[in-house]
C-alpha positions as CSV (number, residue, x, y, z in Angstrom):
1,X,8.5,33.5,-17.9
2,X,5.2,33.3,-15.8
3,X,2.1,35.3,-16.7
4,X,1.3,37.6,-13.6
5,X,-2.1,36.7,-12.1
6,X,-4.4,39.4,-10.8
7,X,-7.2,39.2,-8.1
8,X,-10.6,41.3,-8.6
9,X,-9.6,44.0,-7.1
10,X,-6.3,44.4,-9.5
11,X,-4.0,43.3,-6.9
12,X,-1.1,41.1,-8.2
13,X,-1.2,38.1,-6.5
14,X,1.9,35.9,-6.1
15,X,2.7,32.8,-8.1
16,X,2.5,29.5,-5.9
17,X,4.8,26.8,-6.9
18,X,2.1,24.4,-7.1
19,X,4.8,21.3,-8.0
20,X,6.5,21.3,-4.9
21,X,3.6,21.5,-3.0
22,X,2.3,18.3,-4.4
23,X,5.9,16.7,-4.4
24,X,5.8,17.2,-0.9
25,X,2.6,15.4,-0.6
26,X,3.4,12.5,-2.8
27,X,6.8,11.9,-1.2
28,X,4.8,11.9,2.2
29,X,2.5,9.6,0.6
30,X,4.9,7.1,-0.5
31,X,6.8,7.1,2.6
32,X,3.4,6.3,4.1
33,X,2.2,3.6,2.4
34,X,6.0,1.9,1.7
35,X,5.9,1.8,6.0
36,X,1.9,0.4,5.9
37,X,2.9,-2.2,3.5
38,X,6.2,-4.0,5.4
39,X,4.4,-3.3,9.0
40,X,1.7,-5.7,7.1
41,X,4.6,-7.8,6.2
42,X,5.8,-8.3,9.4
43,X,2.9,-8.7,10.7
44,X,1.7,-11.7,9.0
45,X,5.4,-12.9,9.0
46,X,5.3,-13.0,12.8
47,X,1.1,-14.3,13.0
48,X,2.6,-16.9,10.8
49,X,5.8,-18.0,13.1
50,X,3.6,-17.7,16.0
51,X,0.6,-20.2,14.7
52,X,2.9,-22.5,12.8
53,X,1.7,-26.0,13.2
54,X,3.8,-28.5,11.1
55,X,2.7,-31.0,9.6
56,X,-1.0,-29.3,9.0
57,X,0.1,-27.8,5.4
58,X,1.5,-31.5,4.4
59,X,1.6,-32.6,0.8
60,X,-0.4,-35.5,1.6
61,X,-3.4,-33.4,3.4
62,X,-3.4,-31.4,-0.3
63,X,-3.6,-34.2,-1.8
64,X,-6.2,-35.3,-0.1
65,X,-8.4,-32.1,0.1
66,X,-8.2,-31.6,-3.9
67,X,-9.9,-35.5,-4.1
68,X,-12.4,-34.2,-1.4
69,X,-12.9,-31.3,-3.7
70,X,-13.1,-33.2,-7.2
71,X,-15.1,-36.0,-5.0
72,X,-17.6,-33.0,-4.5
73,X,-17.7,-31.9,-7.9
């Protein structure tokens, strides 16, 4: 049983359901963010296909920036 909340004036004033107010909110929120997040997946899915160049991410051009790196060192 709620407790009955009064304004100055000794008006009652009516209970607000405060939970599904915020559950509103955080479902909004969630649906929000969930679409941000795979529009940024696609996104750099797509940049990726688009800008592919093969042979740039080689194991041998690793290989040799990490013995430019350590060379540096």
């Amino acid at each position: 049983m709620s407790q009955s909340a009064f304004e100055p004036f000794g008006e009652p004033v009516p209970a607000v359901d405060s939970l599904a107010a915020s559950e509103g909110l955080s479902k909004w929120l969630k649906t929000a963010g969930t679409s941000v997040f795979w529009v940024l997946v696609v996104g750099i899915v797509l940049a990726r296909a688009v800008y592919f160049e093969p042979g740039v991410f080689s194991f041998e051009h690793a290989i040799a920036w990490a013995q430019g790196l350590f060379a540096a060192l």
